[in-house]
DSSP file (Angstrom, degrees, kcal/mol; ACC not computed):
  #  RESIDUE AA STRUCTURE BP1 BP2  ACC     N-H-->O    O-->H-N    N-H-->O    O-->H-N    TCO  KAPPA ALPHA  PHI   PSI    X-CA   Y-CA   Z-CA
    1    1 A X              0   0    0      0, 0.0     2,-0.1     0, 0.0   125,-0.1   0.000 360.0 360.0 360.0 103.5    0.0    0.0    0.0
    2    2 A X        -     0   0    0      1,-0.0     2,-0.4   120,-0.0     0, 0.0  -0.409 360.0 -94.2 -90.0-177.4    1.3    3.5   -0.6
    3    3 A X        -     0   0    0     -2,-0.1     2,-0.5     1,-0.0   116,-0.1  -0.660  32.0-170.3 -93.2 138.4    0.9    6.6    0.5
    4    4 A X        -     0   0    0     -2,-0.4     2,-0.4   115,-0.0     3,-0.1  -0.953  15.1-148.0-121.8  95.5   -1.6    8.9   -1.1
    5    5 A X    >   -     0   0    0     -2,-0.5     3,-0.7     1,-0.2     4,-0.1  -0.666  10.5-160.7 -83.5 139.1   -1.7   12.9   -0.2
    6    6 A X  T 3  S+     0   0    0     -2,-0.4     3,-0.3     1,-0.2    -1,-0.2   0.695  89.4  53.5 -85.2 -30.7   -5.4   13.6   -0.6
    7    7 A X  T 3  S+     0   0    0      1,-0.2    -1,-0.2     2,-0.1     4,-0.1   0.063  80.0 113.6-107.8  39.8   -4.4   17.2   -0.9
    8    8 A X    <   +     0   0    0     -3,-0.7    -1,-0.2     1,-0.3     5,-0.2   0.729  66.9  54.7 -62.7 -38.6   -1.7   17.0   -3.7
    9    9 A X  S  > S+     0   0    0     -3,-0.3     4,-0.9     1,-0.2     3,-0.4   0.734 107.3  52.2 -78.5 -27.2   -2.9   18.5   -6.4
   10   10 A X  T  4 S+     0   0    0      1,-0.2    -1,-0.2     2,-0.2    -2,-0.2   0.432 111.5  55.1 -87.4   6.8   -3.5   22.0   -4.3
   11   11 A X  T  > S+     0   0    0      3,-0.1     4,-2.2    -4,-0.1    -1,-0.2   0.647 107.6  41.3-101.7 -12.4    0.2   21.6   -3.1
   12   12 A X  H  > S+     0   0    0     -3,-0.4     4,-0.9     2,-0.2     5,-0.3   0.508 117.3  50.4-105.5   3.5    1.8   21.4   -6.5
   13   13 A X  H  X S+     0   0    0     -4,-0.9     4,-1.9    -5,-0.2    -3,-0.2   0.803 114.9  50.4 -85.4 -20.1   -0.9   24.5   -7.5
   14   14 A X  H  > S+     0   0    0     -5,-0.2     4,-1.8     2,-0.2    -2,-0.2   0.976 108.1  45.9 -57.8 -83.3    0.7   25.9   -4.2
   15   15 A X  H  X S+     0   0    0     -4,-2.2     4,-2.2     2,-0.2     3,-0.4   0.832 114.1  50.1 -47.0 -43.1    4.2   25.4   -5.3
   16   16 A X  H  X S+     0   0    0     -4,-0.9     4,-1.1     1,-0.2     5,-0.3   0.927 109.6  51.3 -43.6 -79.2    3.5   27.0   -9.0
   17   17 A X  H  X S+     0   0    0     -4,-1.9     4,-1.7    -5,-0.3    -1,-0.2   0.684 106.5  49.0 -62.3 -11.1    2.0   29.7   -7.6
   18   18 A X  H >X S+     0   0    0     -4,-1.8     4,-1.5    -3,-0.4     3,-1.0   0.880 115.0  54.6 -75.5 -80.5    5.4   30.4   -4.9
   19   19 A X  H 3X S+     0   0    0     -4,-2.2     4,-4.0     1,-0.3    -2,-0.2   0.672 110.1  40.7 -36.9 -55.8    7.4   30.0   -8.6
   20   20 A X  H 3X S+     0   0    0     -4,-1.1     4,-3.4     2,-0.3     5,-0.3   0.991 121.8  45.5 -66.3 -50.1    5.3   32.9  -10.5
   21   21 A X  H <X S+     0   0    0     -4,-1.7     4,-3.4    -3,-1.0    -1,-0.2   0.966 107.2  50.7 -65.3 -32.2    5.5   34.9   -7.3
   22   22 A X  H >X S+     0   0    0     -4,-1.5     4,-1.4     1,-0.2     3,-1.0   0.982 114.5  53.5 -55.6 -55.7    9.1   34.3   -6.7
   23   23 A X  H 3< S+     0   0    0     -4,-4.0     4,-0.5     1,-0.2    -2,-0.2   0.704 108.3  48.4 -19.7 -49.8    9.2   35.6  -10.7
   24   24 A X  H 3X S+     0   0    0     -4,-3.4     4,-3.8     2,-0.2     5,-0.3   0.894 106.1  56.7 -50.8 -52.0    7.6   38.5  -10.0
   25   25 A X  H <X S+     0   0    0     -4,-3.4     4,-3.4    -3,-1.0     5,-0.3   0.938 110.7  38.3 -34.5 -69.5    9.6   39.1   -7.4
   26   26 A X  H  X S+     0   0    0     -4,-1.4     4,-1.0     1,-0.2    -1,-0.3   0.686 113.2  56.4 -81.5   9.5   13.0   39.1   -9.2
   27   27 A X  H  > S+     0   0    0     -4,-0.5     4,-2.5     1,-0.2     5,-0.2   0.923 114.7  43.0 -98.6 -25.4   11.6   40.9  -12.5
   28   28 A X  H  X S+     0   0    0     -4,-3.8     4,-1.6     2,-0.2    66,-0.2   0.888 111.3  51.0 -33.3 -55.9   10.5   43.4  -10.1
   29   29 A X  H  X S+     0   0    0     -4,-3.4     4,-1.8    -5,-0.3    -1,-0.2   0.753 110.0  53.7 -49.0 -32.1   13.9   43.3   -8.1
   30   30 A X  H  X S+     0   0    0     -4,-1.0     4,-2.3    -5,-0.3     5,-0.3   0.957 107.5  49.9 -98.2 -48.4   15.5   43.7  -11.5
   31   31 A X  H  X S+     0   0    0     -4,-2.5     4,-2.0     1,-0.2    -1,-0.2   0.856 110.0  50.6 -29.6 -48.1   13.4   46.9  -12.3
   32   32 A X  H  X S+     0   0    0     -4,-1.6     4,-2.1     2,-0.3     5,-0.3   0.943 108.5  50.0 -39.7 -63.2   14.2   48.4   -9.2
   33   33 A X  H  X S+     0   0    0     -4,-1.8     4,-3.9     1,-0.3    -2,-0.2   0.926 110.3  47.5 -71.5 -31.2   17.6   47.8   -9.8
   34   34 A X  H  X S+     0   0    0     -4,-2.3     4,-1.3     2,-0.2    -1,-0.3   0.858 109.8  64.9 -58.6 -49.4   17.5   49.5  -13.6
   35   35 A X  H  X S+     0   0    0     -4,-2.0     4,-0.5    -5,-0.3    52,-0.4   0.668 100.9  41.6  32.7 -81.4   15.7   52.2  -11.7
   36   36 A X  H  X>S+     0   0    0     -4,-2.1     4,-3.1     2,-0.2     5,-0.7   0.863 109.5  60.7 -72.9 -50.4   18.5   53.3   -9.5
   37   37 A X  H  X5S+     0   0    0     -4,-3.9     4,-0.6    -5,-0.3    -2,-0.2   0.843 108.0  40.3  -1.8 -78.0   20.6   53.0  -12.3
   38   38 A X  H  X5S+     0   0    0     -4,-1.3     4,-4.1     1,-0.3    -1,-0.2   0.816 114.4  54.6 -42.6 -50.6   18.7   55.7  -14.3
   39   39 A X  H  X5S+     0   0    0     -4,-0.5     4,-1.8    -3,-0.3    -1,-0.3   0.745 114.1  42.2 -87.8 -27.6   18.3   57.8  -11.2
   40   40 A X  H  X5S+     0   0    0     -4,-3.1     4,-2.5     2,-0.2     5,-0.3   0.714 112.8  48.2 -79.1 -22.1   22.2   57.6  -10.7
   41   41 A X  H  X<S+     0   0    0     -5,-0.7     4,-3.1    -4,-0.6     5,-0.4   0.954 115.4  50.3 -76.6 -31.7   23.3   58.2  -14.4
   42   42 A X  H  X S+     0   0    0     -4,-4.1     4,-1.9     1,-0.2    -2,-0.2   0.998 113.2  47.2 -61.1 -47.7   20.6   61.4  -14.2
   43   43 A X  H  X S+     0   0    0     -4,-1.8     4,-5.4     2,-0.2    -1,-0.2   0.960 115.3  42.6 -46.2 -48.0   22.4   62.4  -11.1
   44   44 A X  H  < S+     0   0    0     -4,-2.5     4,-0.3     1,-0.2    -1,-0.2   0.956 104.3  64.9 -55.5 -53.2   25.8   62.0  -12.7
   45   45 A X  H  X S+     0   0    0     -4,-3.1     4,-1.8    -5,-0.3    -1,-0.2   0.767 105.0  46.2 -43.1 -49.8   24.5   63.6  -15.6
   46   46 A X  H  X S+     0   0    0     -4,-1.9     4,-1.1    -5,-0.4     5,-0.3   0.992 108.9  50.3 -48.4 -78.6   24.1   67.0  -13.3
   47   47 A X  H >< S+     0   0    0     -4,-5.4     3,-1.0     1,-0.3     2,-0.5   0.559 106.7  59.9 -78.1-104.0   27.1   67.1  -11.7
   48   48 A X  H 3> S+     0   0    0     -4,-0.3     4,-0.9     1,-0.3     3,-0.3  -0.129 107.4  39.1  19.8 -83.1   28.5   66.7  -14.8
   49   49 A X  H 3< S+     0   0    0     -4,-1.8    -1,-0.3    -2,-0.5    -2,-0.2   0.236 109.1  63.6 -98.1  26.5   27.2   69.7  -16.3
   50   50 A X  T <X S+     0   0    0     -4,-1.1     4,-1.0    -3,-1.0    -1,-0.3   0.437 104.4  50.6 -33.4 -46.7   27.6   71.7  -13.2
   51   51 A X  H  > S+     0   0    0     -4,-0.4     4,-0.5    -5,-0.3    -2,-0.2   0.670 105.4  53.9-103.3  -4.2   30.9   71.2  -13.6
   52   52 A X  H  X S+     0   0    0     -4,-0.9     4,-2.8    -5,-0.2    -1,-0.2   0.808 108.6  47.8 -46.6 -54.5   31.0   72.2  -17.1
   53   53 A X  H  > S+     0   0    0      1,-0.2     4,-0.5     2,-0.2    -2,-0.2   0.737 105.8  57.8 -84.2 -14.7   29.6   75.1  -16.6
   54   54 A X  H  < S+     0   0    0     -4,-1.0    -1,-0.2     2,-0.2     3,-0.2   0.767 110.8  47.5 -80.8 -27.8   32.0   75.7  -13.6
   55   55 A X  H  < S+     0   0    0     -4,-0.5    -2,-0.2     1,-0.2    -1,-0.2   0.863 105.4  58.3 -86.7 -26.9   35.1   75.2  -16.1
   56   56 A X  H  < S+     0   0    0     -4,-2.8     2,-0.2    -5,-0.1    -1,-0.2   0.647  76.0 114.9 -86.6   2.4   33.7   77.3  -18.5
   57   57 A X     <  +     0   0    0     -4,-0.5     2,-0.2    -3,-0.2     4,-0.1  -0.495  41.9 173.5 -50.1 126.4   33.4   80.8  -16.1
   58   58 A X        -     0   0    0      2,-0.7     2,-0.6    -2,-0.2     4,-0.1  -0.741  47.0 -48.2-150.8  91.4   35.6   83.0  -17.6
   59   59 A X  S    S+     0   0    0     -2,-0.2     2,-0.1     2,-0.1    -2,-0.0  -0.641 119.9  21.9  84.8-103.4   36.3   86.9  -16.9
   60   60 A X  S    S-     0   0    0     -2,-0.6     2,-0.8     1,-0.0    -2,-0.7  -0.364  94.0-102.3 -89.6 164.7   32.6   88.3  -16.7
   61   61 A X        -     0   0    0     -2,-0.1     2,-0.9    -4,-0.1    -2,-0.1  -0.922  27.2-131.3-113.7 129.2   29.8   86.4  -16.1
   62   62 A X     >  -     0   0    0     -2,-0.8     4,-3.0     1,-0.1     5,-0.2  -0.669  15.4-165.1 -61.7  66.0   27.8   85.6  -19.4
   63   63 A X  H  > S+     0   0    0     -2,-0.9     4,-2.1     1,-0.2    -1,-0.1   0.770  95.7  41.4   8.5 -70.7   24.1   86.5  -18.3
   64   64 A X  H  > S+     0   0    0      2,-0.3     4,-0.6     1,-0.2     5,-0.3   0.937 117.3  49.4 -74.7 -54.8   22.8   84.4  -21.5
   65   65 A X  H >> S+     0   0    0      1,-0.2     4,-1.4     2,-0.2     3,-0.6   0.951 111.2  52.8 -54.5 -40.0   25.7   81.3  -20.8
   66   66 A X  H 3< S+     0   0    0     -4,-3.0     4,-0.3     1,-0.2    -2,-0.3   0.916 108.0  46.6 -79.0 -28.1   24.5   81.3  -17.5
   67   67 A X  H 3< S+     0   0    0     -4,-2.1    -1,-0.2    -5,-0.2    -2,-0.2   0.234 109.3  55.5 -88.7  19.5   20.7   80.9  -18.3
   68   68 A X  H <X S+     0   0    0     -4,-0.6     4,-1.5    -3,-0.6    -2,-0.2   0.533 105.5  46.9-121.0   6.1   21.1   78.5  -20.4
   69   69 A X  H  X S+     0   0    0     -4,-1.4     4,-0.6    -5,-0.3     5,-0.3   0.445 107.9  58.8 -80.8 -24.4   23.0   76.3  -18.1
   70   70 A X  H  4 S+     0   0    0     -4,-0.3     4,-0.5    -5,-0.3    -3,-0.1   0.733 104.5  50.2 -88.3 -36.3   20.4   77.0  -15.7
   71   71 A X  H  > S+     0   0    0      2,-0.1     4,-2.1     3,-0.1    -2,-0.1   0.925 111.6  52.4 -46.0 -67.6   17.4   75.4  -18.2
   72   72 A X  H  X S+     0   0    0     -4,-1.5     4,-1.5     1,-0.2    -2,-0.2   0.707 108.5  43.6 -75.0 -10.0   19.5   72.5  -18.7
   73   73 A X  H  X S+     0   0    0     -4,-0.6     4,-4.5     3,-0.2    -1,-0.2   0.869 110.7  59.2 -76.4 -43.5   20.1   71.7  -15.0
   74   74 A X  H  4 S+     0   0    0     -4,-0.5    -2,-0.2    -5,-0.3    -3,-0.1   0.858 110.4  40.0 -32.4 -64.1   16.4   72.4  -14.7
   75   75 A X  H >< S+     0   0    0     -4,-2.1     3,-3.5     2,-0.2     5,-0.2   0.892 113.8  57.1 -10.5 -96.5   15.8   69.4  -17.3
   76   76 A X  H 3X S+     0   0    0     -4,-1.5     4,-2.3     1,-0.4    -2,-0.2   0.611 113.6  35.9 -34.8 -60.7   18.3   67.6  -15.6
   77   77 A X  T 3< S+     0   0    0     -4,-4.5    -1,-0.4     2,-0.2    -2,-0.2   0.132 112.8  54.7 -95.0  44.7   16.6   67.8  -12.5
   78   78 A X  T X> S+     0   0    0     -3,-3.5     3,-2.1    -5,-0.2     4,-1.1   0.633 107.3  57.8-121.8 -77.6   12.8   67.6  -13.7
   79   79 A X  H 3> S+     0   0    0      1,-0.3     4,-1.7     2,-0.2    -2,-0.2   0.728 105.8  46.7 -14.9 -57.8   14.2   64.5  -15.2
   80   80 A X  H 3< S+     0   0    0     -4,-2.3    -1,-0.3    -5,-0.2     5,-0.2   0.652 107.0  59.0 -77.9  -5.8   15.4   63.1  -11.5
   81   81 A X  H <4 S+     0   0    0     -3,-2.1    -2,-0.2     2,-0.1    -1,-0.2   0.447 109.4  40.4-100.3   6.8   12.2   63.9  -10.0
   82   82 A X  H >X S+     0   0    0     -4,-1.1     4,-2.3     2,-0.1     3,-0.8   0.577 116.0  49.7 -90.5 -65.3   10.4   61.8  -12.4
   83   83 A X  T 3< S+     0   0    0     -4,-1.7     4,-0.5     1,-0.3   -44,-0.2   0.606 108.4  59.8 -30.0  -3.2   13.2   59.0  -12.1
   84   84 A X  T 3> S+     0   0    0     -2,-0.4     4,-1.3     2,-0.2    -1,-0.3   0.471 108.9  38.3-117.2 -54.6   12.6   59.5   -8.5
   85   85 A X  H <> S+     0   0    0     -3,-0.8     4,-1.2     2,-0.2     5,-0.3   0.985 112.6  53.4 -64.7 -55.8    9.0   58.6   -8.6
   86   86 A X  H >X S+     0   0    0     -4,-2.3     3,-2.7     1,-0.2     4,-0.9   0.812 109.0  54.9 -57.8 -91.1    9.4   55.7  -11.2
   87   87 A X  H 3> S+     0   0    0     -4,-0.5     4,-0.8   -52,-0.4     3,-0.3   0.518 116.0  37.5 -32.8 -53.4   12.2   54.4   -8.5
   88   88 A X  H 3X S+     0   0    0     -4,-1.3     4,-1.6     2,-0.2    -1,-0.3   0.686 104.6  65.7 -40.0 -30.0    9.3   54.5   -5.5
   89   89 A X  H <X S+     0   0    0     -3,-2.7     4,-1.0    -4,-1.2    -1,-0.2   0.752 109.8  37.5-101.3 -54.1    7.1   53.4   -7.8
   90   90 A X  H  < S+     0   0    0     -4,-0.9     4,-0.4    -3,-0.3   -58,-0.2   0.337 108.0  56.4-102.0  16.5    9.4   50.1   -7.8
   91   91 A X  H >X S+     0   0    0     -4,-0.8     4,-1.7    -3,-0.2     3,-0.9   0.870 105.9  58.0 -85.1 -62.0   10.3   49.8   -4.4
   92   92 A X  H 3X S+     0   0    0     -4,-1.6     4,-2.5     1,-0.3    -2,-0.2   0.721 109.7  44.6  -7.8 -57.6    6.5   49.8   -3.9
   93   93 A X  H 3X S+     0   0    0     -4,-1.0     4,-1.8     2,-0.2    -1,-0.3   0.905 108.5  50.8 -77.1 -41.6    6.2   47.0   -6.0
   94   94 A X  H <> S+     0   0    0     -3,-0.9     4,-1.8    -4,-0.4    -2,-0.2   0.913 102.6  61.4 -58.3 -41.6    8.6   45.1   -4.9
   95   95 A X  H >X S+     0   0    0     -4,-1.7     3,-2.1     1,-0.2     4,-1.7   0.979 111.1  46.0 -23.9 -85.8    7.3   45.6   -1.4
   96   96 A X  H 3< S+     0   0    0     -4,-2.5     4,-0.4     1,-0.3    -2,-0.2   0.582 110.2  47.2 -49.0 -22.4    4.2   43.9   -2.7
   97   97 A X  H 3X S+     0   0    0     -4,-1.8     4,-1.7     2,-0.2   -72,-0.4   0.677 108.9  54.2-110.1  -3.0    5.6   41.1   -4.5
   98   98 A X  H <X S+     0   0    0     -3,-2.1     4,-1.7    -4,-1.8     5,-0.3   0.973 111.9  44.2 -52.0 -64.1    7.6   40.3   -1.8
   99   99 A X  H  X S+     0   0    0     -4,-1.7     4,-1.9     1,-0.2    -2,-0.2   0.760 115.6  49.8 -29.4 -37.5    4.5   40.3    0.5
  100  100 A X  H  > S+     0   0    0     -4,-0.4     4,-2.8    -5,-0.4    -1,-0.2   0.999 113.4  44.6 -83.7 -60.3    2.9   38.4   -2.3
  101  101 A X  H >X S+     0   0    0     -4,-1.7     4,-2.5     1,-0.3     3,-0.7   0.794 113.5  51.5 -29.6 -76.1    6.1   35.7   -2.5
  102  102 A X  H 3X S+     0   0    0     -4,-1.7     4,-2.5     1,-0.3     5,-0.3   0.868 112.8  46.8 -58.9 -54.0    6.2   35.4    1.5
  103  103 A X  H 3X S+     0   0    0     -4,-1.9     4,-1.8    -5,-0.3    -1,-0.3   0.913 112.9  45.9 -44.1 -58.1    2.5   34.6    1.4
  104  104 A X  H <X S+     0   0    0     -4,-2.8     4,-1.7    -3,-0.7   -86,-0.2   0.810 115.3  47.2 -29.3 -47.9    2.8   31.9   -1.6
  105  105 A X  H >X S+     0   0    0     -4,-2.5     4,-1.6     2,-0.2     3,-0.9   0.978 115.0  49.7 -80.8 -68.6    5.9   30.2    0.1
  106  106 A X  H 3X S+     0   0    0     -4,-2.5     4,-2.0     1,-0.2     5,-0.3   0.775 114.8  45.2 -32.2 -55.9    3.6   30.2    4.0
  107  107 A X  H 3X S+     0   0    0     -4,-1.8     4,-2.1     1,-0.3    -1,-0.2   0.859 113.4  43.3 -85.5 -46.4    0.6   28.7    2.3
  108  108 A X  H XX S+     0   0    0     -4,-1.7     4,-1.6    -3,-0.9     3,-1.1   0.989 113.6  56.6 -75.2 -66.2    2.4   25.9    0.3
  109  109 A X  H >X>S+     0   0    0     -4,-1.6     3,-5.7     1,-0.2     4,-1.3   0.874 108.0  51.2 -26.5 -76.9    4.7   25.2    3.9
  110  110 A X  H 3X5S+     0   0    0     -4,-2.0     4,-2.6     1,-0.3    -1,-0.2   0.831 105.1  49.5 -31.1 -43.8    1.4   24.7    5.5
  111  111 A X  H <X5S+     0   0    0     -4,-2.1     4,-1.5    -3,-1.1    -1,-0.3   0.796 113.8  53.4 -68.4 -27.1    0.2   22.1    2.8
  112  112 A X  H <X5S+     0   0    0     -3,-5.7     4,-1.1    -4,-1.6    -2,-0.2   0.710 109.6  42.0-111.5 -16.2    3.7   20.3    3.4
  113  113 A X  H  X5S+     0   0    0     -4,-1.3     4,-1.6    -5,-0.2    -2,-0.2   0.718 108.1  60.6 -82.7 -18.7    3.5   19.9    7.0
  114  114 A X  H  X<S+     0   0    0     -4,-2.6     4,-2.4    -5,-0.5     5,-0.4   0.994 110.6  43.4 -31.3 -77.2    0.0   19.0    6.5
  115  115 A X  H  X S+     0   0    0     -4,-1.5     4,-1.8     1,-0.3     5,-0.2   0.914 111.6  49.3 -25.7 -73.8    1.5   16.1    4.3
  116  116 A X  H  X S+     0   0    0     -4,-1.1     4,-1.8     2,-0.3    -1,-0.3   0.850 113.9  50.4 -65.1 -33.3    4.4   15.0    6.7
  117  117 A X  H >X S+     0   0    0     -4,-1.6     3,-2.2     1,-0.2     4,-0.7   0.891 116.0  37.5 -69.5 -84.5    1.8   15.0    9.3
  118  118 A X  H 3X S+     0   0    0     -4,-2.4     4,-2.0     1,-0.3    -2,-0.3   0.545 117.6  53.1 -63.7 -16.3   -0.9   12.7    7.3
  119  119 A X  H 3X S+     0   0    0     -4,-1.8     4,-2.0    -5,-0.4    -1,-0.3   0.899 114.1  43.7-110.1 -45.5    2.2   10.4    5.7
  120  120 A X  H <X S+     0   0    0     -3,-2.2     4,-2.9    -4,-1.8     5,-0.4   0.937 108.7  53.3 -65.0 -24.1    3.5    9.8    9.3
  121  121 A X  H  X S+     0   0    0     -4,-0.7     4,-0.6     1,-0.2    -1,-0.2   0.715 109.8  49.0 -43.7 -45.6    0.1    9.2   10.4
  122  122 A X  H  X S+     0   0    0     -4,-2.0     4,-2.4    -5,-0.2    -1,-0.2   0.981 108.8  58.6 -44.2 -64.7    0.0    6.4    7.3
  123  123 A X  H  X S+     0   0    0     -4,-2.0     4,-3.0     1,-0.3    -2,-0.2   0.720 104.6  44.6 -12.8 -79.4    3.3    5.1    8.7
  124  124 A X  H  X S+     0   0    0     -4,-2.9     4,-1.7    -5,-0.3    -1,-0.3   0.869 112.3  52.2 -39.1 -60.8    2.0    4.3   12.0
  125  125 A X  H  X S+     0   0    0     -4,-0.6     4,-1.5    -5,-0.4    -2,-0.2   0.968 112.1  52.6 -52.2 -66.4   -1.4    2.6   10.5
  126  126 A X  H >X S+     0   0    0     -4,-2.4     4,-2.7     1,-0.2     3,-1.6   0.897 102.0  51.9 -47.3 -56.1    0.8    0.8    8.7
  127  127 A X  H 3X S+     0   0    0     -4,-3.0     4,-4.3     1,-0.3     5,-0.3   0.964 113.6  49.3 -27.7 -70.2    2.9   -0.4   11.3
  128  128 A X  H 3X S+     0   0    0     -4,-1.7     4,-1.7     2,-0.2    -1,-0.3   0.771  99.5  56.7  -1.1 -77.7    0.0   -1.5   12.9
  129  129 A X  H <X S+     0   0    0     -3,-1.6     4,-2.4    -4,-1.5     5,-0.4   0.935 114.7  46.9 -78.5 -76.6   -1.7   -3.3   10.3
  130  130 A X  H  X S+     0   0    0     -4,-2.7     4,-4.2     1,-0.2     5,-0.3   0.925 113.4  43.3 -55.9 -25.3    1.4   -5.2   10.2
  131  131 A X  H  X S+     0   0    0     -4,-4.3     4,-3.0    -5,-0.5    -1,-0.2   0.995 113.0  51.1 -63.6 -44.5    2.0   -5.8   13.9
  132  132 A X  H  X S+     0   0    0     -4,-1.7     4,-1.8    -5,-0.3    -2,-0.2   0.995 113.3  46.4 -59.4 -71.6   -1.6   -6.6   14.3
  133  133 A X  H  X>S+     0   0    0     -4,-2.4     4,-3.5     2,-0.2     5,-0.6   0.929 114.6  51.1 -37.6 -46.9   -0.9   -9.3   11.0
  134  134 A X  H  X5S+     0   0    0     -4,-4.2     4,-4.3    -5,-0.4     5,-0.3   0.964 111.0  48.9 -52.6 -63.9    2.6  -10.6   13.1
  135  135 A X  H  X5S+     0   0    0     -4,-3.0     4,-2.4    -5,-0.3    -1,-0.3   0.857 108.8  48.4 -53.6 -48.7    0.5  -11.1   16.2
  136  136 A X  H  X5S+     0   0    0     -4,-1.8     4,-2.1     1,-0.3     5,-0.3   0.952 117.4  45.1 -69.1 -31.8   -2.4  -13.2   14.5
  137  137 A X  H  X5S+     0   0    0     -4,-3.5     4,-1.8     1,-0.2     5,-0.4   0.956 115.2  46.1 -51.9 -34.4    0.4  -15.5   12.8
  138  138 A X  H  X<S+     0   0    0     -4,-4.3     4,-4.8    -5,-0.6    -1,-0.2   0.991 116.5  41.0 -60.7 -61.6    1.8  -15.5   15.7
  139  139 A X  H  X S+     0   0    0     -4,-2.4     4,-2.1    -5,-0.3    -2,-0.2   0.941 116.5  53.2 -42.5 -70.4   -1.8  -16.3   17.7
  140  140 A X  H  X S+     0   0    0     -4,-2.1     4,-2.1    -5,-0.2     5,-0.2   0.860 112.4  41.9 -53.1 -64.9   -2.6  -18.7   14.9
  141  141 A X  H  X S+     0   0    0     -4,-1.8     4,-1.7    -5,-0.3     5,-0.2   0.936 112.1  52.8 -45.3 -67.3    0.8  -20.7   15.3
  142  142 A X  H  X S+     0   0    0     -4,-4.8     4,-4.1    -5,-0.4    -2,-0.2   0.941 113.1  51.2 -17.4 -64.5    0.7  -20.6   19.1
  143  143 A X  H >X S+     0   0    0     -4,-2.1     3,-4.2     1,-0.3     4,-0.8   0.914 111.2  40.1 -51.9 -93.9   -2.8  -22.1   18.4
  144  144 A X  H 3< S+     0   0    0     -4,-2.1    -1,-0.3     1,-0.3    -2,-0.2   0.482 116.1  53.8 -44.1 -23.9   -1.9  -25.0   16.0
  145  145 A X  H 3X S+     0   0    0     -4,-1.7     4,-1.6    -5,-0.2    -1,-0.3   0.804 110.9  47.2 -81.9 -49.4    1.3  -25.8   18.3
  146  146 A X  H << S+     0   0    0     -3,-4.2    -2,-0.2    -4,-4.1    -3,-0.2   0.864 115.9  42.7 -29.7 -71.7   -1.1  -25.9   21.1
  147  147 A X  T  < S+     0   0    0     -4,-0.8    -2,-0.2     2,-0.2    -3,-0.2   0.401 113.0  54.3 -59.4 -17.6   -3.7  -28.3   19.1
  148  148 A X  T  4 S+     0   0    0     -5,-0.4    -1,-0.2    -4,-0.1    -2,-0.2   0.822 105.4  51.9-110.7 -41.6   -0.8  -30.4   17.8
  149  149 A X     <        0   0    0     -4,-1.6    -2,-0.2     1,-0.3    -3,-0.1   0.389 360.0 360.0 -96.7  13.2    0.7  -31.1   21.4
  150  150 A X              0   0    0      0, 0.0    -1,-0.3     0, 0.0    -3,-0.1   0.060 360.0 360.0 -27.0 360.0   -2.7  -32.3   22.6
């Protein structure tokens, strides 16, 4: 006789659904990380031309040079405060698909000590079943051993 989990098929729908979330998870994780990226090259991208504009000061100061250095940081930093959202945007999410992940993985654990409970539970029955069989051979033998030295 073997063992039979009654609840199998909603543990291997368990375990799929911990796989997709762990999936989620890292293509989330990997946004994130593409994210910061962005939010560092925009940053770089700044000082950069800050410091352009700091090598190019020269004698007077250029009224016209200087507001149009003054646009492009503007950009520059209009640009990191969207890049600045989108990165929250995916921490957020990752938050969530952790949550989602951690949830997946509990519920499928539960279903698998379920299991290991019900399969030792089998064990034991079996064991049993056989001890109970030993003893009537046993009983049975006794018997006939009994009967024979009558």
């Amino acid at each position: 006789m073997t063992f039979k989990f009654s609840l199998q098929k909603i543990l291997d729908l368990r375990a799929r659904l911990e796989q997709e979330a762990a999936a989620e998870l890292s293509r989330a994780q990997k946004l994130l990380h593409e994210a910061e990226i962005l939010l560092q090259a925009q940053k770089s991208r700044r000082e950069a031309h800050i410091q352009s504009w700091r090598e190019n000061i020269q004698g007077q100061l250029d009224m016209a040079g200087l507001r149009l250095y003054q646009l492009g940081i503007a950009a520059i930093d209009e640009r990191i405060n969207r890049q600045t959202e989108v990165l929250n945007e995916c921490q957020e999410l990752v938050e969530k698909n952790r949550k989602d992940y951690l949830t997946a993985r509990r519920r499928r654990k539960v279903l698998e000590k379920h299991k290991e409970k019900e399969l030792v539970r089998f064990r034991e029955e079996a064991l049993r079943n056989e001890q109970k069989e030993l003893d009537d051979v046993a009983g049975t033998r006794f018997a006939r051993q009994e009967a024979a030295s009558l």
